[in-house]
Backbone as XML, in Angstrom:
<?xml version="1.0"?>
<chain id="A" units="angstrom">
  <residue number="1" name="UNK">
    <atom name="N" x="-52.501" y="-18.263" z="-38.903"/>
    <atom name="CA" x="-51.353" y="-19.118" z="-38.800"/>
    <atom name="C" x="-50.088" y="-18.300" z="-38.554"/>
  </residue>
  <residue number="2" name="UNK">
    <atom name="N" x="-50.300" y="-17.352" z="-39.212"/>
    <atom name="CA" x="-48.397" y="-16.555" z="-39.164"/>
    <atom name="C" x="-48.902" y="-15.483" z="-37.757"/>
  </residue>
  <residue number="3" name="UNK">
    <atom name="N" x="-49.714" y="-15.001" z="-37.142"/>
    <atom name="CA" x="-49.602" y="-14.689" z="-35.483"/>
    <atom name="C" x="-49.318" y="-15.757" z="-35.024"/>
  </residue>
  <residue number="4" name="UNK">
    <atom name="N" x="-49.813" y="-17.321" z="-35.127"/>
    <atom name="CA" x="-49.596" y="-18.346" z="-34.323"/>
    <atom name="C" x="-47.615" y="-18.394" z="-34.315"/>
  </residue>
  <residue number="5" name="UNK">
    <atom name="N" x="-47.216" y="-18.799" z="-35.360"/>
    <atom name="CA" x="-46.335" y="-18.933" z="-35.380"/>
    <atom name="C" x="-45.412" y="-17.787" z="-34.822"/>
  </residue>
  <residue number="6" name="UNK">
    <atom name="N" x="-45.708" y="-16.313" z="-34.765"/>
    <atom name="CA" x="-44.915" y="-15.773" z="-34.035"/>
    <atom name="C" x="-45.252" y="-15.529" z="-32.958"/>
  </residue>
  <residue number="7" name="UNK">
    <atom name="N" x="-46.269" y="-15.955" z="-31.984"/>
    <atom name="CA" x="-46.113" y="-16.224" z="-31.050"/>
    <atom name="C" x="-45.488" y="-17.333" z="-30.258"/>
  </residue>
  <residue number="8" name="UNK">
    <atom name="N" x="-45.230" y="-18.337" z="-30.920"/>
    <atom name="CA" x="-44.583" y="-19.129" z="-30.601"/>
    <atom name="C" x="-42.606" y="-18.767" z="-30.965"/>
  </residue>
  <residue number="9" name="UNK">
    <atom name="N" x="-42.802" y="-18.382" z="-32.000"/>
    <atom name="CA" x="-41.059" y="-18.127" z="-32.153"/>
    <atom name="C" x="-40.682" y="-16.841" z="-31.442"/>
  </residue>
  <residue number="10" name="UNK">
    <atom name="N" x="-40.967" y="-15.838" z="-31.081"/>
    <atom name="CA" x="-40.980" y="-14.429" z="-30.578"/>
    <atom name="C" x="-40.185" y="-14.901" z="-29.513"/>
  </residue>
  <residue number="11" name="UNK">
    <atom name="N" x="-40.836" y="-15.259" z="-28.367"/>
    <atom name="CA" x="-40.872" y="-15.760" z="-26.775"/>
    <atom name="C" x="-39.211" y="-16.951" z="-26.981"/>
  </residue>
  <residue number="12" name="UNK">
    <atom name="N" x="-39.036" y="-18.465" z="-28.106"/>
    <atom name="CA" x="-38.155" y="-18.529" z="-27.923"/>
    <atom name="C" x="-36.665" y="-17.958" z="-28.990"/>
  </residue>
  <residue number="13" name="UNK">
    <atom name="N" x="-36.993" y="-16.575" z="-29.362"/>
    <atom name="CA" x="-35.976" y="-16.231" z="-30.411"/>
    <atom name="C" x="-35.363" y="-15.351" z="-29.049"/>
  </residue>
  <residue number="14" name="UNK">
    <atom name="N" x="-36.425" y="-14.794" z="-28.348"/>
    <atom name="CA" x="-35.976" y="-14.169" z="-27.218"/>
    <atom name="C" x="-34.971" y="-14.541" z="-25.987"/>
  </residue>
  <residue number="15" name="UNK">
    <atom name="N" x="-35.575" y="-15.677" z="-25.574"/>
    <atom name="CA" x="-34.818" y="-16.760" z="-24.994"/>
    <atom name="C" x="-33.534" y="-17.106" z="-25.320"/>
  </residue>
  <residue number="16" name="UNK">
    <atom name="N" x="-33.867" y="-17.531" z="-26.342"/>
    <atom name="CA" x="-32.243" y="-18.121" z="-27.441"/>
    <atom name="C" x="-31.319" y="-16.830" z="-27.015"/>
  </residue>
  <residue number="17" name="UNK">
    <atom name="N" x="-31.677" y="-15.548" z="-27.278"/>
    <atom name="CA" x="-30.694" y="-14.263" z="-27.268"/>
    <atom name="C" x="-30.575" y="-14.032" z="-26.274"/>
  </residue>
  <residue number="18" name="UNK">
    <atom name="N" x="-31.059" y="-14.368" z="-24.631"/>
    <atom name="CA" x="-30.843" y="-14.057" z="-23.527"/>
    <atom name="C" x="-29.461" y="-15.067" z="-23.201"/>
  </residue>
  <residue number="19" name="UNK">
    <atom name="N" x="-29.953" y="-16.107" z="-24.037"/>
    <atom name="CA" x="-29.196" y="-17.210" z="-23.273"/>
    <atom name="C" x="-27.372" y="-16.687" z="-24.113"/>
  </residue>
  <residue number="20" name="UNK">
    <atom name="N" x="-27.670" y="-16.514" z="-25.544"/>
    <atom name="CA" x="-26.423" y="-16.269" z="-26.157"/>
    <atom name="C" x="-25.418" y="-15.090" z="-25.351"/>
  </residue>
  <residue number="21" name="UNK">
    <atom name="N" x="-26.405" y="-14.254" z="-25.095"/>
    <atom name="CA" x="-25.772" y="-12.841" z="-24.551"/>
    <atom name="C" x="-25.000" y="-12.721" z="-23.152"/>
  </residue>
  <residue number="22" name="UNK">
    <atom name="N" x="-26.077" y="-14.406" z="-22.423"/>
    <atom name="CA" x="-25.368" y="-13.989" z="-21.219"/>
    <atom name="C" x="-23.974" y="-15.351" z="-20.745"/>
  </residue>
  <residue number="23" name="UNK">
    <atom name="N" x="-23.834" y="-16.117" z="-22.028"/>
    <atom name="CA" x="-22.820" y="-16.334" z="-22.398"/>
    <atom name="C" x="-21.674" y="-15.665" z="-22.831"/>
  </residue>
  <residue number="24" name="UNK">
    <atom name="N" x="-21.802" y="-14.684" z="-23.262"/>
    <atom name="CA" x="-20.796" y="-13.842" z="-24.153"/>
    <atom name="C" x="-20.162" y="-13.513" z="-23.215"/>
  </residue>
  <residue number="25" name="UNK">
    <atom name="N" x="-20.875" y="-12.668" z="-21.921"/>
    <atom name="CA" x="-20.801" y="-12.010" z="-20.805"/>
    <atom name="C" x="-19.151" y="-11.977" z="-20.344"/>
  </residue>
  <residue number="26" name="UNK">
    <atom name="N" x="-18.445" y="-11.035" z="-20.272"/>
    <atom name="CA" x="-16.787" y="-11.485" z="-19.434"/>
    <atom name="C" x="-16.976" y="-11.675" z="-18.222"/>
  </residue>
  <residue number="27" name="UNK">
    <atom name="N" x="-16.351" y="-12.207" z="-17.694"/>
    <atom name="CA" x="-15.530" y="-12.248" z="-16.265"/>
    <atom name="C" x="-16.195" y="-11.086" z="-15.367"/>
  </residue>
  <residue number="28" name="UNK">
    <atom name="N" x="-15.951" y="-11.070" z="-14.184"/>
    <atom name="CA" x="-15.502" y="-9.383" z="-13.601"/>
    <atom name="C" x="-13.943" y="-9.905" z="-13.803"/>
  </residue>
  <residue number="29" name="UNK">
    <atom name="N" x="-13.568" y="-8.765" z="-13.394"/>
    <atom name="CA" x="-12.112" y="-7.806" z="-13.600"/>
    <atom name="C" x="-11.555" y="-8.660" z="-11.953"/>
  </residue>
  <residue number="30" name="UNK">
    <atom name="N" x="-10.162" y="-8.939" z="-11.881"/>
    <atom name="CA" x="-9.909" y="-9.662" z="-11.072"/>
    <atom name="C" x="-10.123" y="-8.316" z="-9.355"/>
  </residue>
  <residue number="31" name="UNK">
    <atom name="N" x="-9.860" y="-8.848" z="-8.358"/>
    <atom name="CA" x="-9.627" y="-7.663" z="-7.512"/>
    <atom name="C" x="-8.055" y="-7.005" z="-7.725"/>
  </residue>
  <residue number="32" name="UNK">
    <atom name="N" x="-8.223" y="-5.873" z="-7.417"/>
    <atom name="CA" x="-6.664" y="-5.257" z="-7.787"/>
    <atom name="C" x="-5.670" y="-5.620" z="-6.568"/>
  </residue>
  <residue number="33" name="UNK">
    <atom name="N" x="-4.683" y="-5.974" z="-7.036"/>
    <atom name="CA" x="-3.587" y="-6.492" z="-6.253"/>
    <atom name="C" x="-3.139" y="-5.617" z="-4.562"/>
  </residue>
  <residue number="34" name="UNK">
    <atom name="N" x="-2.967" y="-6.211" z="-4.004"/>
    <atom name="CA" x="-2.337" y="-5.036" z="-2.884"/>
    <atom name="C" x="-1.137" y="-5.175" z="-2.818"/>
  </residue>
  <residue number="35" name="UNK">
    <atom name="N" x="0.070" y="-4.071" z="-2.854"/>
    <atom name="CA" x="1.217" y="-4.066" z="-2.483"/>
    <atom name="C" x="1.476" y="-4.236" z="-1.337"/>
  </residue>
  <residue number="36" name="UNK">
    <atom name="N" x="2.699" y="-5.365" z="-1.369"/>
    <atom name="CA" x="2.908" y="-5.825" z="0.239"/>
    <atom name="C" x="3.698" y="-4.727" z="1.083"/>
  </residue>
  <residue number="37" name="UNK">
    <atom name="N" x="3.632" y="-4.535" z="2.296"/>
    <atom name="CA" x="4.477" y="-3.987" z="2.989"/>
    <atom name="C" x="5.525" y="-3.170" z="2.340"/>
  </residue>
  <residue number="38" name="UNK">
    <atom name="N" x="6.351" y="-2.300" z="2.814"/>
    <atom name="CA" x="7.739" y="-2.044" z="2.297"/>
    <atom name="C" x="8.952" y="-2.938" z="3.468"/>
  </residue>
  <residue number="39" name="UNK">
    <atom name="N" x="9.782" y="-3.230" z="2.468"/>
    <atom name="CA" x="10.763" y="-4.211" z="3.476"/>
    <atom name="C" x="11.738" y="-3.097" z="4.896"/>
  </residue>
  <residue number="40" name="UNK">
    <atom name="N" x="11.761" y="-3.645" z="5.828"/>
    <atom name="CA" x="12.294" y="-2.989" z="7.276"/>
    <atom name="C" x="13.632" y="-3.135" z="7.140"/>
  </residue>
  <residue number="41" name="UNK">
    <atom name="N" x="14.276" y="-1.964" z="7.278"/>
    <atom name="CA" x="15.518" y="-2.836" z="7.742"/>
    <atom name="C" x="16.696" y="-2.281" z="9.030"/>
  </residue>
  <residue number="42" name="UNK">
    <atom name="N" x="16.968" y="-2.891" z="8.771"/>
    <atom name="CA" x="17.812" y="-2.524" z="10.686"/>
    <atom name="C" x="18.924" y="-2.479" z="10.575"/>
  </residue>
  <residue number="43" name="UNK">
    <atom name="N" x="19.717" y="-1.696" z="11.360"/>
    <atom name="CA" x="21.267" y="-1.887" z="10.971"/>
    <atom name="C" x="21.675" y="-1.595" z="12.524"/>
  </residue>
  <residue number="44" name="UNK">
    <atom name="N" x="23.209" y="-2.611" z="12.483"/>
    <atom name="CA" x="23.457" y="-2.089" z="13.398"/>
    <atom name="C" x="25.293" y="-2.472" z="13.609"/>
  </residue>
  <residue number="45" name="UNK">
    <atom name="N" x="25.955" y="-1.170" z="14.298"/>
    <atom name="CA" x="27.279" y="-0.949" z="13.763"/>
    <atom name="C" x="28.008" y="-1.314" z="14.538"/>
  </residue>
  <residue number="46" name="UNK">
    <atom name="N" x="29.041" y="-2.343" z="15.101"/>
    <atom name="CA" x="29.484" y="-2.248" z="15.606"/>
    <atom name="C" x="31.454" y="-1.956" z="15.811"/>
  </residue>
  <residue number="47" name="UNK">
    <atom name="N" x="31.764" y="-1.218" z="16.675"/>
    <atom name="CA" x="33.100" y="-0.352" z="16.223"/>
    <atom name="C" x="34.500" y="-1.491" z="17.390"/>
  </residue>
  <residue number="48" name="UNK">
    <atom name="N" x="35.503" y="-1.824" z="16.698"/>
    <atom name="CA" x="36.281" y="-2.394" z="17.667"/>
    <atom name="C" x="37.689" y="-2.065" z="17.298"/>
  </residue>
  <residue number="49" name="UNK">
    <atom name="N" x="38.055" y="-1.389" z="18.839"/>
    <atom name="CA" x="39.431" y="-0.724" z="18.650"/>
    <atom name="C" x="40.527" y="-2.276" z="19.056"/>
  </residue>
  <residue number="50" name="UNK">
    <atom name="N" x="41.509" y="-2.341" z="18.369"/>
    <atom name="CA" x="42.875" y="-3.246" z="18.627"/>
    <atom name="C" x="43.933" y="-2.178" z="19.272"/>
  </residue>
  <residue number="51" name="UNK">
    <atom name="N" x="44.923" y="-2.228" z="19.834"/>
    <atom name="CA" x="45.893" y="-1.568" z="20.716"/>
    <atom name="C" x="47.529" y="-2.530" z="20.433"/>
  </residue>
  <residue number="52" name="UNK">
    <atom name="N" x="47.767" y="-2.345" z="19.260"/>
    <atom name="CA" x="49.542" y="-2.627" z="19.202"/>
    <atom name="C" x="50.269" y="-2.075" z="19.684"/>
  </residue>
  <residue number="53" name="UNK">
    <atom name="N" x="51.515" y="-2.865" z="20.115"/>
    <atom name="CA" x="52.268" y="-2.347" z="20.928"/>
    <atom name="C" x="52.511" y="-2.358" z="22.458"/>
  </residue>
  <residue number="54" name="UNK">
    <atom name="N" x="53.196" y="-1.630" z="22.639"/>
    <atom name="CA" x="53.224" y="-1.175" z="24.170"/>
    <atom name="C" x="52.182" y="0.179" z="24.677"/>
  </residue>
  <residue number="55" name="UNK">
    <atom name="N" x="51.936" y="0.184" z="25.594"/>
    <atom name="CA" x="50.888" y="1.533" z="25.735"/>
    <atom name="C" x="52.225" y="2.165" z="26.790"/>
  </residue>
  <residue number="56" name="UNK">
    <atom name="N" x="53.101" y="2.071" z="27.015"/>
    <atom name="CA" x="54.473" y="2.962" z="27.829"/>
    <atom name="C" x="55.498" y="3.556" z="26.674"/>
  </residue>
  <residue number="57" name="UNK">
    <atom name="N" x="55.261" y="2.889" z="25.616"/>
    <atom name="CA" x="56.140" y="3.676" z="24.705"/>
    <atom name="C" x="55.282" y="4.291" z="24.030"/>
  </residue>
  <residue number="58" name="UNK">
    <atom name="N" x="56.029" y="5.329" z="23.005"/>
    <atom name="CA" x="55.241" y="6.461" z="22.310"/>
    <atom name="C" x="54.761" y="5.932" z="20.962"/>
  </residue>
  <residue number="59" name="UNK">
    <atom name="N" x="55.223" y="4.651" z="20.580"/>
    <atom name="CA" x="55.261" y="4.021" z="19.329"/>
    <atom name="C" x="53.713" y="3.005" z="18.961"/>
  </residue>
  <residue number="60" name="UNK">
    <atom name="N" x="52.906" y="3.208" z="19.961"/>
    <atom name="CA" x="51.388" y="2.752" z="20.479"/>
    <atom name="C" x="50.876" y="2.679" z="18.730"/>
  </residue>
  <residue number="61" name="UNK">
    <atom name="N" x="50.054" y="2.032" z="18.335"/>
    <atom name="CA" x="49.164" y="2.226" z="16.760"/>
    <atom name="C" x="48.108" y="1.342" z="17.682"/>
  </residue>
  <residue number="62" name="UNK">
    <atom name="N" x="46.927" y="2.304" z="16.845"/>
    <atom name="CA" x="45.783" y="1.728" z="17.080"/>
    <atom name="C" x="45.073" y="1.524" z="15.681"/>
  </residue>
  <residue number="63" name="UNK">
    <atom name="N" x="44.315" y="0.459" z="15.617"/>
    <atom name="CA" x="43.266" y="0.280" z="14.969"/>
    <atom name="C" x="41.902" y="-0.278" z="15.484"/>
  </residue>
  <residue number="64" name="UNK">
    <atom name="N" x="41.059" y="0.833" z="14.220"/>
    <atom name="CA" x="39.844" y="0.576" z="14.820"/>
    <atom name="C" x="38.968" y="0.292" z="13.559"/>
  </residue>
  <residue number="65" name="UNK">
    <atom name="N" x="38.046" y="-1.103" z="13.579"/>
    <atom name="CA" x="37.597" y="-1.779" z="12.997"/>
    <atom name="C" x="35.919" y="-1.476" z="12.941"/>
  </residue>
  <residue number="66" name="UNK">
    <atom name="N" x="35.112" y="-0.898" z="12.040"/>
    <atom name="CA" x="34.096" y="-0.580" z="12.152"/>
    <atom name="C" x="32.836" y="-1.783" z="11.264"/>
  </residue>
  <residue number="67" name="UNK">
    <atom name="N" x="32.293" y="-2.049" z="12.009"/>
    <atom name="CA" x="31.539" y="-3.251" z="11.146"/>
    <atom name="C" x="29.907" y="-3.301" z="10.934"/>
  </residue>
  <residue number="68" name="UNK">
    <atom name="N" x="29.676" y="-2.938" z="10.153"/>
    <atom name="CA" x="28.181" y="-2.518" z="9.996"/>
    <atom name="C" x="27.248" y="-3.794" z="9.407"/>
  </residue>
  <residue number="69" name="UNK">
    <atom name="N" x="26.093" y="-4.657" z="9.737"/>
    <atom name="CA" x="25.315" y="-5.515" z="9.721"/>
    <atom name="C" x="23.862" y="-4.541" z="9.175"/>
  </residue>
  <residue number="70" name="UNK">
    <atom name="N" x="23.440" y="-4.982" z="8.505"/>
    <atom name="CA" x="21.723" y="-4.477" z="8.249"/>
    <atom name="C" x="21.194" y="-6.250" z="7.967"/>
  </residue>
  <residue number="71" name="UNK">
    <atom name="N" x="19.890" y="-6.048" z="8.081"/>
    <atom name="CA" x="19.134" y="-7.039" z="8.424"/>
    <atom name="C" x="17.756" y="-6.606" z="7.554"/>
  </residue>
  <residue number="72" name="UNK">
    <atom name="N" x="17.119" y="-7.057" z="6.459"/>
    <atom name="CA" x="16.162" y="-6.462" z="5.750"/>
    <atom name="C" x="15.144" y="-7.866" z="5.776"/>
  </residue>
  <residue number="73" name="UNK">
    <atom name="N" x="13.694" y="-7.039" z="6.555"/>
    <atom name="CA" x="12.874" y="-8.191" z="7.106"/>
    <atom name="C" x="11.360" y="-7.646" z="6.114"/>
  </residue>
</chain>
């Protein structure tokens, strides 16, 4: 009687622990992230002279206006 009986409980005590264990089981691990691109960026300057005055007299002033744009894509 007690081989009978552990042949019968053996096979599902075994079972039972396959099944518990592969419950327990984690996840996999997510995939690792990829860093995107690095951001571009562009610039671009543009320079603009003004002219006061008269250009026959000596008293001429100039200004010049420099203007720089970047663009980050």
């Amino acid at each position: 009687m007690s081989s009978l009986g552990k042949r019968v409980f053996m096979p599902l005590s075994l079972a039972f622990g396959a099944v518990i264990a592969s419950g327990c089981a984690s996840p996999p691990p997510p995939p690792p992230v990829i860093a995107p691109p690095p951001p571009e960026r562009t610039c671009e300057t543009l320079d603009k002279t003004d002219v006061m005055g008269d250009a026959r007299m000596d008293a001429q002033v100039t200004r010049t206006t420099t203007t720089t744009r970047c663009v980050t894509q």
